[in-house]
N, C-alpha and C positions, 0 to 999 in steps of 0.2 A: 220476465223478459231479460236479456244479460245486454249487461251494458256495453259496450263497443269502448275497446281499447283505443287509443289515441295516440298513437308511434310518434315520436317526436323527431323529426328527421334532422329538422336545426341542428341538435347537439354531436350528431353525429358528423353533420357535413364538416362543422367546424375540427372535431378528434381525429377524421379519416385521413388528413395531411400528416398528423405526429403517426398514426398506427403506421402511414406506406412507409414515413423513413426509418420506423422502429424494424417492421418489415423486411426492409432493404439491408438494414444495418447490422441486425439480430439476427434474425429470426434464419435469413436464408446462411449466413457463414457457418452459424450453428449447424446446420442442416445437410449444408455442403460438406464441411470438416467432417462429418457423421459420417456420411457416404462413402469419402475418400479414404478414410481412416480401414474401409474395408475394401479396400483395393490395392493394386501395381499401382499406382500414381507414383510416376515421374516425372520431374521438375522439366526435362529434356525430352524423351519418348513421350512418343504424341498417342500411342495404344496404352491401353492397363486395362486389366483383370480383376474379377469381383474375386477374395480369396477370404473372407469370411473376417474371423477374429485373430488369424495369422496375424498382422501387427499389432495385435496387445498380446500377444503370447509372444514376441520378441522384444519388445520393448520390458514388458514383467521380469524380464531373463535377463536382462544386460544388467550390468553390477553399477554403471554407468547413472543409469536411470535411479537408480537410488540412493546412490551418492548426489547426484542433482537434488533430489528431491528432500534428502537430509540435509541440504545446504542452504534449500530454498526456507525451511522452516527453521534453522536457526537464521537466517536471515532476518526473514518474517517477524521471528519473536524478539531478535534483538532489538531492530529497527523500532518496533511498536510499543516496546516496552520502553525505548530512551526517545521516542518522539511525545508519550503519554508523561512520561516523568516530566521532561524541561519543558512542554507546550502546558503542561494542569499548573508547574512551578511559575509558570511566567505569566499567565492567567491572572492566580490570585496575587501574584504580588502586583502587577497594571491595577486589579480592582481597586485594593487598597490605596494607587495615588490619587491626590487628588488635584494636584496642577501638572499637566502636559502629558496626562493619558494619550489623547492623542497622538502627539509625537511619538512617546514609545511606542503605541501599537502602530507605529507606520515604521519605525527602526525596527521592528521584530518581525515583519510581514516582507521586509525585503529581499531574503532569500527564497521563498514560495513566491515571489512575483519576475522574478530570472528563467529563462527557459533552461529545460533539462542540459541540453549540450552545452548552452554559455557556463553552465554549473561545472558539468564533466572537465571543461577543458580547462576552466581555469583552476578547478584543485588542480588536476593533472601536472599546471605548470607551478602549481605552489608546490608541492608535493616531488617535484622530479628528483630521483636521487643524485644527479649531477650538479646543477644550478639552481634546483628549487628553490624557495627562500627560508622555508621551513625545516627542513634538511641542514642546511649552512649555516641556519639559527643557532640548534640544535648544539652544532660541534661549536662553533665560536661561544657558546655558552659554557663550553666544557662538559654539558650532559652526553653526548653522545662521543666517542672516538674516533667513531669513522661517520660518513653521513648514512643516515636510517633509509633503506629503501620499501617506503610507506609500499610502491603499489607492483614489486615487485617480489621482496619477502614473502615466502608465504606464513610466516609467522605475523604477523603485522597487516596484511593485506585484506583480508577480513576485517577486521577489528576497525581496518580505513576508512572502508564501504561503509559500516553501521554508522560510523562517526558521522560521515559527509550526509547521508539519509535522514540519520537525525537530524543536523543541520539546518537542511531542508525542509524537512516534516513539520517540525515541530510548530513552525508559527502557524498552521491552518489548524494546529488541534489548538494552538493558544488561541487564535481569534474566533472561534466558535467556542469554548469554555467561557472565555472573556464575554458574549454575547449573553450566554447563558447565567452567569453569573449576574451579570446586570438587570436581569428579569426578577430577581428571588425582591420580594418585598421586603424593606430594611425594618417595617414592625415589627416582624419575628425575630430579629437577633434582637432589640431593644426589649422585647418583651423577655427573652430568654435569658438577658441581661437582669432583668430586674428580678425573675424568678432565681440568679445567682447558677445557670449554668456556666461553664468551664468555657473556652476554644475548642478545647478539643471535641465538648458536647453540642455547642455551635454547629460546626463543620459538619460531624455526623450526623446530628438531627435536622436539620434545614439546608445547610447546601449539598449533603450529597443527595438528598433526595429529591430537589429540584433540576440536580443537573446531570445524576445517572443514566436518563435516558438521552440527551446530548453523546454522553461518553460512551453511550451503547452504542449508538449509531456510528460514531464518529470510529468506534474499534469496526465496525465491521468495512467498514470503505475503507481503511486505512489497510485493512487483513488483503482485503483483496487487491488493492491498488499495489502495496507493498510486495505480495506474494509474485503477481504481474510485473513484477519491474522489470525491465528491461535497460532502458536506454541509456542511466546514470554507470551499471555494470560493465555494460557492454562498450562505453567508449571511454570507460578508464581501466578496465584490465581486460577486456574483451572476453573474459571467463578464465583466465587465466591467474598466475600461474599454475601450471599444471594441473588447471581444472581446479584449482583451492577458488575458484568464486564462479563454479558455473551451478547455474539455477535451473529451474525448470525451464523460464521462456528461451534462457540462452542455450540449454540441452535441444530443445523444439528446434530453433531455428540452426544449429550447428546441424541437424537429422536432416532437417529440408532443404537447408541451402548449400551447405557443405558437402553432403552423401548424396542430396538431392531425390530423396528418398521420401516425397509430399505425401503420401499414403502412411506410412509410419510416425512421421510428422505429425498429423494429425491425428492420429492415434493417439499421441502424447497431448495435444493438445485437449481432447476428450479427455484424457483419463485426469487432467490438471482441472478441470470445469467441472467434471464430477466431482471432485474435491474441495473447489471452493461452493459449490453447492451444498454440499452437506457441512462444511463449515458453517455456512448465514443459516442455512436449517437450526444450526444448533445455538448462534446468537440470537438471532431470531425470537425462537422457543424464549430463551433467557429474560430478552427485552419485553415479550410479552405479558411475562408472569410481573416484569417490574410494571406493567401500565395495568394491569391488572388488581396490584397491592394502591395502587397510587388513589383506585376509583372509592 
């Protein structure tokens, strides 16, 4: 006799609120972008044409596209490799106080609690090559000759953006390591102690391998988030000068809003998604094999 399945509708009733706005929010732009990306899609003309893979074979072709795209991954790697530095650095040395941790993790968490544009615009006025205060520092210091033009050089203008990012970043990979960190049971450094390992055998053998997969997770959201940026670019050099700080999102939206050209737009947007796809494909893989070694 087979036994009679018992569908649980309960858990479903409650999930089908997060799938419609995962739905709504996901599933259909993706979807959409897909569509348009192979079309005349214009921002303005109300008609457009299905014209196949025609927008990735112009966009592949522009020199444009790949300077963006060379820019967006030095970006990328600068950003994340000095957000992982000063956020792991600021991490272990919080661990080790032991009166008014809190305070510092509330002074280090201050800049990731300011919105993107309050951020933009006040470096903007720190930083201005006229009045800045940073600038006029500078020269009254006698380091500099004339005042430094942080965001309009294109020597220096890059090098700004990574600066301000880190800035920024770093206290959400501090206060997640820092989380991380406070989980490791303090018996095994006392025992490791007494066995007469080192610091340096410390660190390697008990903290990175309790807080690896933290900093696994934490590089792949930060790859992506970082890659995606948009808004801090965009309203302190606006991709400028001369294109020395246009990225991918800001190459996309110059295609769609500037040329008005929403069908190739999108196209870039696709081929930007496929990309950061197979990037977590490949962290992914990574972080698996580390929970993997862990069991």
């Amino acid at each position: 006799m087979k036994r009679k399945v018992k569908f649980d509708y309960a858990r479903w009733i409650f999930v089908l609120p997060a799938l419609v706005i995962v739905g709504a929010l996901l599933i259909y732009p993706i979807f959409s972008s897909l569509y348009y990306s192979m079309t005349t899609k214009h921002l303005i003309k109300a008609s457009y044409d299905f014209i196949g893979v025609d927008n990735y074979k112009a966009v592949l072709s522009d020199s444009n596209f790949y300077k963006a795209f060379f820019t967006s991954i030095l970006w990328t790697v600068g950003s994340l490799f000095g957000q992982l530095f000063i956020g792991f650095t600021a991490a272990l040395a919080i661990n080790r106080v032991n009166m008014g941790k809190g305070v510092y993790r509330t002074l280090m968490i201050i800049p990731w609690a300011f919105p993107s544009i309050v951020i933009a615009l006040s470096w903007k006025w720190i930083l201005n090559g006229v009045s800045g205060f940073v600038p006029n520092l500078l020269v009254k210091l006698g380091i500099c000759s004339e005042l430094p033009q942080f965001l309009s050089d294109s020597g220096l203008v890059f090098l700004t953006l990574i600066f301000i990012n880190v800035w920024f970043g770093a206290p959400m990979i501090m206060v997640n390591v820092l989380s991380a960190l406070q989980t490791i049971p303090q018996e095994q450094y006392e025992a490791a102690q007494i066995d007469g390992a080192s610091k340096a055998q410390q660190f390697w053998y008990i903290t990175v391998p309790h807080i690896k997969i933290v900093v696994g997770l934490l590089v792949v959201l930060r790859t992506i988030w970082v890659f995606n940026n948009f808004d801090i670019i965009y309203l302190l050099t606006g991709g400028g000068p001369a294109n020395a700080t246009t990225t991918m999102p800001i190459y996309a939206y110059n295609m769609g809003w500037n040329t008005k050209l929403l069908g190739r737009s999108s196209a870039v947007t696709m081929l930007l998604l496929a990309f950061l796809l197979l990037i977590c494909v490949v962290y992914f893989t990574i972080i698996g094999k580390w929970e993997k070694e862990d069991k």
